[in-house]
C-alpha positions as CSV (number, residue, x, y, z in Angstrom):
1,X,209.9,-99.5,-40.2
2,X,210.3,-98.1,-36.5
3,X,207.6,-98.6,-34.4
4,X,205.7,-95.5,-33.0
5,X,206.9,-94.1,-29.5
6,X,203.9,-94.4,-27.4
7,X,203.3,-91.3,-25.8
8,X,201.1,-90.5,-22.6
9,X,199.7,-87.0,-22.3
10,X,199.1,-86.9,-18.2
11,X,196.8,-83.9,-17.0
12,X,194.6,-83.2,-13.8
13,X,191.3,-82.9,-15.9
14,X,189.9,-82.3,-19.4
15,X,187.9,-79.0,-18.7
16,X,188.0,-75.7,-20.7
17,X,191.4,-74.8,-19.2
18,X,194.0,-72.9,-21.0
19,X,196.4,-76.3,-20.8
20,X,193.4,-78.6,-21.5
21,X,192.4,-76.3,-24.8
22,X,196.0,-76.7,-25.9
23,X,195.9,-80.1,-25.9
24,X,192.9,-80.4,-27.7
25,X,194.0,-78.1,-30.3
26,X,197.2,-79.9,-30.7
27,X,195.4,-83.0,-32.4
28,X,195.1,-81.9,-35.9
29,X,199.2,-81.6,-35.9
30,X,199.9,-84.6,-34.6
31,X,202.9,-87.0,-36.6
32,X,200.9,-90.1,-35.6
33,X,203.8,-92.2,-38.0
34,X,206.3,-91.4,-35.6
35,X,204.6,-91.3,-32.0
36,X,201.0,-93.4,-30.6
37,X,199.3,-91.4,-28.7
38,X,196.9,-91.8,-25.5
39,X,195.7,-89.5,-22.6
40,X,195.1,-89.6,-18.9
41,X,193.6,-87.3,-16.2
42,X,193.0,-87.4,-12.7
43,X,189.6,-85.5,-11.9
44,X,186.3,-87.6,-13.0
45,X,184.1,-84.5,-13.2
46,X,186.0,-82.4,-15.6
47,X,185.9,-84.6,-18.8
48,X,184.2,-81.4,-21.0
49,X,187.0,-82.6,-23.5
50,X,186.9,-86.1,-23.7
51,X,184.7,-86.8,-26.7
52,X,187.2,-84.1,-28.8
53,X,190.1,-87.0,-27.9
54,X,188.0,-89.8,-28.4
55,X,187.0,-88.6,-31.8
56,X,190.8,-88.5,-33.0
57,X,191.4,-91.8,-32.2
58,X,193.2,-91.2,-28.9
59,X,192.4,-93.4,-26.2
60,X,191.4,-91.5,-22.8
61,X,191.9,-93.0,-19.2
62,X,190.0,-91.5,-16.7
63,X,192.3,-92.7,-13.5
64,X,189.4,-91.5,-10.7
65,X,191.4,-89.3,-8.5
66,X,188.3,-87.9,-6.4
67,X,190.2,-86.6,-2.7
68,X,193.9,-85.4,-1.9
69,X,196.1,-87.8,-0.8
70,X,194.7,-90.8,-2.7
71,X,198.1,-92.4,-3.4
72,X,196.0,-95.6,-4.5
73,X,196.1,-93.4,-8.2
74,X,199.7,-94.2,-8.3
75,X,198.5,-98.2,-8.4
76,X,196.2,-97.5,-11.1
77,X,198.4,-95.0,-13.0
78,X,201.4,-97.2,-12.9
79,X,199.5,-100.1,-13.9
80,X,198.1,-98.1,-17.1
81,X,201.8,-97.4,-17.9
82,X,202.8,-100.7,-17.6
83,X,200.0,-102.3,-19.7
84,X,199.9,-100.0,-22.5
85,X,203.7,-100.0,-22.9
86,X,204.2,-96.4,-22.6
87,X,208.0,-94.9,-23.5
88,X,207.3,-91.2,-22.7
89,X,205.0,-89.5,-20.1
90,X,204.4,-85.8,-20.7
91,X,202.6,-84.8,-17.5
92,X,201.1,-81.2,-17.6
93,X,200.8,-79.1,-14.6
94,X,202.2,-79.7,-11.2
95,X,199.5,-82.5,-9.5
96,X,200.4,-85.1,-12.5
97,X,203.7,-84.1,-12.8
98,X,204.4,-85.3,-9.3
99,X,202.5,-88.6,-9.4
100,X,204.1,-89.7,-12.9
101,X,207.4,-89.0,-11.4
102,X,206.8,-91.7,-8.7
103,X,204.3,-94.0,-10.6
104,X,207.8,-94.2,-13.0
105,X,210.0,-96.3,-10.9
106,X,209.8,-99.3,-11.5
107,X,208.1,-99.4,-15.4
108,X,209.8,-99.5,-18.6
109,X,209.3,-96.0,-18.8
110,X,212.2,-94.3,-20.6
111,X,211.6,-90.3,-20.0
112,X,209.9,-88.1,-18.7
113,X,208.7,-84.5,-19.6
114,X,207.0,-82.0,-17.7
115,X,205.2,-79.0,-18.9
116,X,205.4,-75.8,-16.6
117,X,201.9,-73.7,-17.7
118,X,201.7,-71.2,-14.6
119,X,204.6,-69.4,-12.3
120,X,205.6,-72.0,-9.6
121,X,205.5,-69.2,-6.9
122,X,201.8,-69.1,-7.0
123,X,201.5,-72.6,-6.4
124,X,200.0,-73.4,-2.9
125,X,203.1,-74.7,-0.6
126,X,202.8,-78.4,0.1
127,X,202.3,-78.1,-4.0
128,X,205.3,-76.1,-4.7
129,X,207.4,-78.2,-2.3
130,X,206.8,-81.3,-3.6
131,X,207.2,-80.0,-7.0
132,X,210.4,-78.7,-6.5
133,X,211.7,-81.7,-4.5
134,X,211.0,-84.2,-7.4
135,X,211.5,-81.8,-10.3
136,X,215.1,-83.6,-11.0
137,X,213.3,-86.3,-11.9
138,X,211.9,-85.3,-14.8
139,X,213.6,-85.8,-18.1
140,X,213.0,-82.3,-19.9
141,X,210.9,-79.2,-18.3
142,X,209.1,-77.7,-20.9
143,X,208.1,-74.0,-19.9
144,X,205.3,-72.1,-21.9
145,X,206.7,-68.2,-21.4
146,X,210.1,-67.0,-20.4
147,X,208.9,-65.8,-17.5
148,X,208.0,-69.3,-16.0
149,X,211.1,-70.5,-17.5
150,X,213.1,-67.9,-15.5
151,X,211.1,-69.3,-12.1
152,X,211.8,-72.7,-12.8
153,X,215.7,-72.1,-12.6
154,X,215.3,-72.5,-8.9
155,X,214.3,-75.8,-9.2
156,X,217.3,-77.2,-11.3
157,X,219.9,-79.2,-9.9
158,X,223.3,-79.2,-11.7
159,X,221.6,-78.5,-14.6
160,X,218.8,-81.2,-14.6
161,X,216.3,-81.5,-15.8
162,X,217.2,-79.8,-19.3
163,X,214.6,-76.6,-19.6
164,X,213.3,-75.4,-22.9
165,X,210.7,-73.0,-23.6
166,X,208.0,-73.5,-26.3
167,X,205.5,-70.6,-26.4
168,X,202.1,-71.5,-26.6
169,X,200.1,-71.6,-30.1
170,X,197.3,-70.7,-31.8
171,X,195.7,-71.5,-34.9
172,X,195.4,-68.2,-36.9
173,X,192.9,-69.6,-39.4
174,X,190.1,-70.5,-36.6
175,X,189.7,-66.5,-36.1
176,X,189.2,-65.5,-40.1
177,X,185.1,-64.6,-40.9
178,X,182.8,-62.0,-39.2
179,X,180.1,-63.4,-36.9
180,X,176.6,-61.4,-37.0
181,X,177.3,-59.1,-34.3
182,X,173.7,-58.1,-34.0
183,X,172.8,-61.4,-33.5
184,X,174.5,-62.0,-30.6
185,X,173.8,-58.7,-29.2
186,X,170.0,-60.0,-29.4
187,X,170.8,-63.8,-27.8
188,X,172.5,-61.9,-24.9
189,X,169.8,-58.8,-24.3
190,X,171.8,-56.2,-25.6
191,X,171.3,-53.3,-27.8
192,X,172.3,-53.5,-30.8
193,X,174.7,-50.2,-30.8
194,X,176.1,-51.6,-27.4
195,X,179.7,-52.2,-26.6
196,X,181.1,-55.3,-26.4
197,X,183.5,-56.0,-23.8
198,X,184.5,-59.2,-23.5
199,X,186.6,-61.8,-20.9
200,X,187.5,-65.0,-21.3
201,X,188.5,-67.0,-18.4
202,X,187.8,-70.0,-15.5
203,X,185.7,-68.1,-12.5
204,X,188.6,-68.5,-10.1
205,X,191.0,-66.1,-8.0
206,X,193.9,-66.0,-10.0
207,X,191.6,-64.3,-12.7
208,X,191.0,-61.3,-11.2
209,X,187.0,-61.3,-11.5
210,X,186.0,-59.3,-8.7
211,X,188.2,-56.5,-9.9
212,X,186.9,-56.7,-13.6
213,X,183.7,-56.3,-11.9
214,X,184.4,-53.6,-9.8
215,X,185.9,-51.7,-13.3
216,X,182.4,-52.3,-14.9
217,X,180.9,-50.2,-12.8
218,X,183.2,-47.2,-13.9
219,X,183.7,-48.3,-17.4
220,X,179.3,-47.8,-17.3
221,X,179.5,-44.6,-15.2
222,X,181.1,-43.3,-18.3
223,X,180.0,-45.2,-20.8
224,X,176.7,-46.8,-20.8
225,X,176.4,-48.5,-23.9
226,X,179.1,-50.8,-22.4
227,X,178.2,-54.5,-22.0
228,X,180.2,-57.1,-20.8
229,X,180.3,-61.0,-21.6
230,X,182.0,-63.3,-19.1
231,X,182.9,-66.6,-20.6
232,X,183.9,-69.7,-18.3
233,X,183.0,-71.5,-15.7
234,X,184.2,-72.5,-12.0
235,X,183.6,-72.5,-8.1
236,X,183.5,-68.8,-7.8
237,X,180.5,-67.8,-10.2
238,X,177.7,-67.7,-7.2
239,X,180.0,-65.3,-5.4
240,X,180.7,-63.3,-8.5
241,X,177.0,-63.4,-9.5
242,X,176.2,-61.9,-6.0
243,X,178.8,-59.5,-6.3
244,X,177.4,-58.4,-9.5
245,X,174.0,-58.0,-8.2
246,X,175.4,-55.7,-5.8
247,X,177.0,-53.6,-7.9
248,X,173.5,-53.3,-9.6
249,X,175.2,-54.8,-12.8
250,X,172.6,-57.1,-13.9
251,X,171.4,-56.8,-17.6
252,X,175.1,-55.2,-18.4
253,X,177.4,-57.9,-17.2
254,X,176.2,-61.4,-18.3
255,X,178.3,-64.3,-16.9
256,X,177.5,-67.1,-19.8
257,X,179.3,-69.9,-17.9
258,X,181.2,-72.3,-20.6
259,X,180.5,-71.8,-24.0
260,X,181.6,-74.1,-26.8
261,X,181.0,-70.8,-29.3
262,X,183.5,-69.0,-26.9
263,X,186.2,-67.5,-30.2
264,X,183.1,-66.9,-31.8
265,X,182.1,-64.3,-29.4
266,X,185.7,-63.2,-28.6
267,X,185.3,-62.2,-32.5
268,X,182.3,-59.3,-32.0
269,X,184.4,-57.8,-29.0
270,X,184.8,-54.0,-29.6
271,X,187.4,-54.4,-26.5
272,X,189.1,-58.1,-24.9
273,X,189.9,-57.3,-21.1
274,X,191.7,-60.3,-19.1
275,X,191.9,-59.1,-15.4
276,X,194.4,-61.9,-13.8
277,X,196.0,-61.1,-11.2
278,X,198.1,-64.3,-11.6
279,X,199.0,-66.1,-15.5
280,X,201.3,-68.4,-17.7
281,X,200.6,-67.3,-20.9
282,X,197.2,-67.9,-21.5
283,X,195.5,-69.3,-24.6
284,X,192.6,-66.8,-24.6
285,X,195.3,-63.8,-24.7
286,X,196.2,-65.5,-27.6
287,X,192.9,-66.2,-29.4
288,X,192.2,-62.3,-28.5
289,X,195.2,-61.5,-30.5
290,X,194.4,-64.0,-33.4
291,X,190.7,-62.7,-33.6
292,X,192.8,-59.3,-33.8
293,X,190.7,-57.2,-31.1
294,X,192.4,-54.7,-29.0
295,X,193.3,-55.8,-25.7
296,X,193.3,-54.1,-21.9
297,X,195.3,-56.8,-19.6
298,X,196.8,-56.9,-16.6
299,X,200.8,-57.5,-16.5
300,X,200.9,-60.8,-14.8
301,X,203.5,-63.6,-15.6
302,X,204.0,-64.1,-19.3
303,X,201.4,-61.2,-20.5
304,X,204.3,-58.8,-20.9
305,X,206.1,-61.0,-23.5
306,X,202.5,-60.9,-25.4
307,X,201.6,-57.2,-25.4
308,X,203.5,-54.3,-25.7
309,X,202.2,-51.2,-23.7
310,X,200.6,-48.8,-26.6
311,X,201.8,-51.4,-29.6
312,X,199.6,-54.3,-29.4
313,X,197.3,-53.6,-26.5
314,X,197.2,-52.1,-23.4
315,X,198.6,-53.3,-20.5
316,X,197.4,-52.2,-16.6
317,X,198.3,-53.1,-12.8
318,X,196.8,-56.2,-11.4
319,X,193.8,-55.7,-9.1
320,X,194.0,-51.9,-10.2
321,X,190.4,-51.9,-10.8
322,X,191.0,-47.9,-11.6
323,X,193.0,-48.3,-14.6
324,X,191.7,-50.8,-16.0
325,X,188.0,-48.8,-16.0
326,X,190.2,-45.9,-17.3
327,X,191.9,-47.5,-20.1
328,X,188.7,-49.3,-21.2
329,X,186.6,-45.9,-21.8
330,X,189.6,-45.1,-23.4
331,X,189.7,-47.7,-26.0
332,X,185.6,-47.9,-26.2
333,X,186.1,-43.9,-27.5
334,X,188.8,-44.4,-29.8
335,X,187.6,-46.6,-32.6
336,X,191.1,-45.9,-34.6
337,X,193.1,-46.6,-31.7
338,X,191.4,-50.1,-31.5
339,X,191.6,-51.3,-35.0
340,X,195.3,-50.2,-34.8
341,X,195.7,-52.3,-31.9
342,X,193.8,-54.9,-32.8
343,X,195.6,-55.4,-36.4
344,X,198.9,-55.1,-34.7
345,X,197.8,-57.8,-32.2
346,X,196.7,-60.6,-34.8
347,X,200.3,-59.3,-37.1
348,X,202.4,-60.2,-33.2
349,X,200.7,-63.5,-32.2
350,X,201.4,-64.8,-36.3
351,X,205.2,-64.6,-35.7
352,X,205.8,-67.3,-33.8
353,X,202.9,-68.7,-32.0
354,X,201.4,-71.1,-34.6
355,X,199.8,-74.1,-33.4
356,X,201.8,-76.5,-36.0
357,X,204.8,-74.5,-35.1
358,X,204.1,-75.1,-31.2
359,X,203.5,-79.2,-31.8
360,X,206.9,-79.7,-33.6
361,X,208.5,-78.3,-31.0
362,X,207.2,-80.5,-28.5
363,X,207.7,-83.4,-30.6
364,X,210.8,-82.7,-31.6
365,X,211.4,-82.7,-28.0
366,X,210.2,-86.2,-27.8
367,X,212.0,-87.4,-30.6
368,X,215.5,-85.4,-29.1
369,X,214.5,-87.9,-25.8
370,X,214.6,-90.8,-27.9
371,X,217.5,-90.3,-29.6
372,X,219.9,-89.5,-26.5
């Protein structure tokens, strides 16, 4: 019998990130006959997610990458490589991808793939340069939405690496059963007859926070019943709480930091709202559509090939803070509208975004590497 490839999944951290989640969502799919797997990531404070790992039997190396520019991490990364006998790296996002294409020279390594989550443009320069430069020598690219794929074209030379786009997954069956909506409504301080408007997201720039906050205060101009439930963390929740107070929003807008529970809350929305002013094609988009509630997002990167305008959700201008208010009282006074929009949301994402149907792509991928 062939022994397993040993596979190393490479990512920057293990917190509640869209690229993280996917991982971690990925295990139950897993062919662990044909491939061994193990994980590493770079950033010592985010391991949210390392227990999930641990508990499926994969082993986790933490590889303390704590300032930029620490090139020892290439010691300790290709040591790791070497000592575990790894065949194929699969480095996620743009900070490992570049490392494990220089920690490779001189291993046994014998491919390399590199998943593309976000649109390289946005990338900060010295990250996008350096990504670019080195992206021939990755084995396969592996984008998550045409969009992306279509950006990464300008990094191919002659062809290399090949590109192929898996769209992200979701498991349909983690969004069936009703939560007790008037439950929640009490842990949070909210009437029970409020509206539920929910966003799912990390509390940084590329999220579009300060104008979701900004379209709160119009959405409750008109509407007053409206409440709204951020979910996530990150560096810019002071300045978004301050912002809030401002905006005399406290008691309405309730930023819940990261919640384990999060698709369980997603599930009592009356209305999902992602603000991003920049995206891949994010996982909680996806959940949204899987938990089947109607959606107001922004068109940013791979949202687009998600929603249809008017058929599975609504889609706005980034940082139009405007429409987006608009298009929320909207929805929150058509209760039709949103169960139309919500069922035709969960019937889009089951065509071909299942989680099993995402992992046998990848690994077929692998196996595809192996083969050659």
């Amino acid at each position: 019998m062939r022994k397993p490839l040993r596979v190393l999944w490479f990512i920057k951290g293990l917190g509640a990130g869209g690229a993280e989640r996917l991982l971690e969502r990925s295990i139950p799919y897993l062919d662990r006959d044909r491939f061994h797997y193990e994980l590493a990531y770079l950033l010592p404070w985010k391991n949210m997610l390392v227990s999930s790992f641990e508990r499926a039997s994969i082993p986790v190396h933490c590889l303390n990458f704590r300032r930029n520019f620490d090139l020892t991490v290439l010691r300790r990364l290709r040591t790791l490589l070497q000592r575990n006998e790894i065949d194929l790296v699969h480095a996620h996002l743009p900070v490992p991808g570049v490392l494990a294409r220089f920690a490779r020279a001189g291993t046994n390594v014998k491919w390399l793939a590199y998943t593309e989550h976000n649109v390289p443009s946005r990338y900060m320069r010295m990250t996008r340069f350096l990504n670019g430069l080195t992206y021939p020598m990755n084995d396969v690219t592996i984008a998550v939405s045409q969009t992306i794929a279509q950006q990464v074209q300008a990094y191919q030379r002659r062809g290399r690496p090949r590109l192929v786009t898996i769209l992200n997954g979701v498991e349909l069956n983690d969004f069936e059963g009703e939560p007790s909506r008037e439950e929640i409504c009490r842990q949070f301080g909210f009437p029970p007859d409020a509206y539920l408007i929910v966003n799912v997201a990390n509390l940084v720039h590329k999220k579009g926070h300060r104008y979701l906050l900004s379209a709160a205060k119009r959405v409750l101009a008109a509407e007053p019943r409206a409440r709204f439930l951020l979910i996530g963390a990150g560096p810019l929740r002071d300045e978004l709480a301050r912002e809030a107070r401002k905006l005399d929003l406290n008691g309405h807008v309730v930023m819940t930091g990261f919640r384990e529970d999060a698709t369980t809350l997603m599930k009592v929305a009356d209305v999902f709202v992602l603000s991003s002013l920049h995206e891949g094609l994010p996982v909680s988009l996806l959940e949204a559509m899987a938990a089947a509630r109607p959606i107001v997002a922004t068109r940013a990167g791979g949202v687009p090939e998600l929603i249809s305008n008017g058929e599975t959700g609504v889609l706005v201008t980034p940082a139009d803070d405007r429409s987006l208010a608009a298009e929320l009282v909207k929805l929150l006074r058509d209760p039709d509208r949103r169960r139309r929009l919500g069922d035709a949301a969960r019937q889009r994402v089951g065509q071909g975004h299942g989680m099993a149907r995402m992992v046998q792509a990848v690994e077929n991928v692998y196996q595809e590497l192996a083969a050659q």
